[in-house]
C-alpha positions as CSV (number, residue, x, y, z in Angstrom):
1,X,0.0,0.0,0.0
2,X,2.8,2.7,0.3
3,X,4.1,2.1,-2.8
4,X,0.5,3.0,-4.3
5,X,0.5,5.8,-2.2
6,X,3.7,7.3,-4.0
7,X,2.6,6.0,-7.2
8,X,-0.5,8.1,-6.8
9,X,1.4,11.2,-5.6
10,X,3.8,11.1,-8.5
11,X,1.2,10.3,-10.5
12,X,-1.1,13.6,-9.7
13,X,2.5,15.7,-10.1
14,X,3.2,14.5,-13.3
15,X,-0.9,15.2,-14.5
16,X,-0.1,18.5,-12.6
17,X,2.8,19.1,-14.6
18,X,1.0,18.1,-17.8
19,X,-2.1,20.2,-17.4
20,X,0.1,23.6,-16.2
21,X,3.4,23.1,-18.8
22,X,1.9,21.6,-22.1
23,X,-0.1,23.4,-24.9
24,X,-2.4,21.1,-26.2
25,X,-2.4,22.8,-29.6
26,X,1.5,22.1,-30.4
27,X,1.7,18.9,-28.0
28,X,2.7,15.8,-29.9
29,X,0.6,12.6,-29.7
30,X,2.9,10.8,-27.3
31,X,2.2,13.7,-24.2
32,X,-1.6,12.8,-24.8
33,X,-0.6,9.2,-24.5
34,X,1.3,9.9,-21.2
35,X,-1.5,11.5,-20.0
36,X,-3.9,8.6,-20.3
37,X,-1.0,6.3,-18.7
38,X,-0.6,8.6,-15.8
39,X,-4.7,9.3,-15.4
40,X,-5.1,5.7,-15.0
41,X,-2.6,4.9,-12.8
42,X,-3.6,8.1,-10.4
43,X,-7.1,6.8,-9.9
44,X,-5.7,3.1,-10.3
45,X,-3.7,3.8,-7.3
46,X,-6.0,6.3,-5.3
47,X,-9.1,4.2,-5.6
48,X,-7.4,1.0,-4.6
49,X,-6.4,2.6,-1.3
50,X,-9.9,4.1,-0.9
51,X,-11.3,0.5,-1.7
52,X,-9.1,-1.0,0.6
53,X,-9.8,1.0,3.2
54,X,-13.7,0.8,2.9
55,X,-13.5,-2.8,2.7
56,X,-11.3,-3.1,5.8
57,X,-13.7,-0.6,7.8
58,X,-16.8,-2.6,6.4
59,X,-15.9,-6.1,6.8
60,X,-14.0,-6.4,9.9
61,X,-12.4,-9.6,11.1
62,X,-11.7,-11.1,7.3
63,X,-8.7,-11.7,5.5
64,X,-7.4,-8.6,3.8
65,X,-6.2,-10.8,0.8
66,X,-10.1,-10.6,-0.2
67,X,-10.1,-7.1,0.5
68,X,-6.7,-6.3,-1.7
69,X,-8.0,-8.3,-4.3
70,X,-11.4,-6.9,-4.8
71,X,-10.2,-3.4,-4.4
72,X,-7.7,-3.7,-7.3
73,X,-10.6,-5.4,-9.2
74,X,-12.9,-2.3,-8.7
75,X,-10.2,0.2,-9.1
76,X,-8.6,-1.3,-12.3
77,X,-12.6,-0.6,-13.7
78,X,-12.9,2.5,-12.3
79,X,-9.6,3.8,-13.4
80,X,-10.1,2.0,-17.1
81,X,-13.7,3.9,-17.7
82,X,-12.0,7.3,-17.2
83,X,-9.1,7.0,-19.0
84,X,-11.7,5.8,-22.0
85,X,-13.4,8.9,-21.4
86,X,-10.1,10.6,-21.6
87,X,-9.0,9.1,-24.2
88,X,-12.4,9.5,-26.3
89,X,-12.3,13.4,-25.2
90,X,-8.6,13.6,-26.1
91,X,-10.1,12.2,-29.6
92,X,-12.7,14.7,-29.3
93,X,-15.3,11.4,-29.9
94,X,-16.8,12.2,-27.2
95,X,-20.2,11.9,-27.5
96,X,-23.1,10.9,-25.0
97,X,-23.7,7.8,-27.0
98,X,-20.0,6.8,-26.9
99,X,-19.8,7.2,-23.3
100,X,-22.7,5.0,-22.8
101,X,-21.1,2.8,-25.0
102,X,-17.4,2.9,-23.0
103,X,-19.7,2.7,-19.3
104,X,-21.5,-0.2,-21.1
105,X,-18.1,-2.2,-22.5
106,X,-16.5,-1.7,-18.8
107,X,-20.1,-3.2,-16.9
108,X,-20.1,-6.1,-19.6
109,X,-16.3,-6.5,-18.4
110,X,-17.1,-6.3,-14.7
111,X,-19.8,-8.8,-15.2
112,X,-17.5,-11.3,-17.6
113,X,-14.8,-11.0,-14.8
114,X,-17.5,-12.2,-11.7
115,X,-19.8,-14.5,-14.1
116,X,-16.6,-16.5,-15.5
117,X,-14.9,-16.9,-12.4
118,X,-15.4,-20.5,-11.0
């Protein structure tokens, strides 16, 4: 969990840095990629602590292996939907019926990842 922790705060300096230091008119494809990278992993990270935590404070008395590996499950989904919506508004795609389709392809994901488990 500390190394998530300093993930995520390197993570928000770097976006930080991104959003303050780059023009997005003259910025060349590959800053827009490292921006989706480091969006994901920022609310990768933060969200897995969060979950983590909220599990832990929820469910007392279990094992926290459960807890770790839910909360990466959930975050990993989390963090993938934005950084779709990033990406589709980077791609200036953004449209209400693509989001719905982006929030539908990550549900159908969530649901293949419980449903095929055995």
């Amino acid at each position: 969990m500390p190394f998530m922790f300093l993930i995520a705060v390197f993570s928000i300096f770097g976006l930080s840095w991104i959003i303050v230091r780059v023009d997005p008119q003259n910025a060349r494809w590959y800053i827009f990629v490292l921006f989706i990278l480091i969006l994901f992993s920022a609310i990768f990270c933060l969200s897995t602590i969060a979950f983590y935590f909220l599990n832990a404070k929820i469910h007392k008395g279990q094992k926290s292996n459960s807890f770790l590996y839910s909360s990466f499950k959930y975050a990993f989904l989390i963090a993938f939907l934005a950084s779709l919506i990033a990406a589709l508004a980077i791609l200036q795609q953004a449209s209400l019926f693509n989001i719905i389709l982006a929030i539908l392809a990550v549900s159908f994901l969530a649901l293949w990842s419980y449903v095929g488990r055995k």
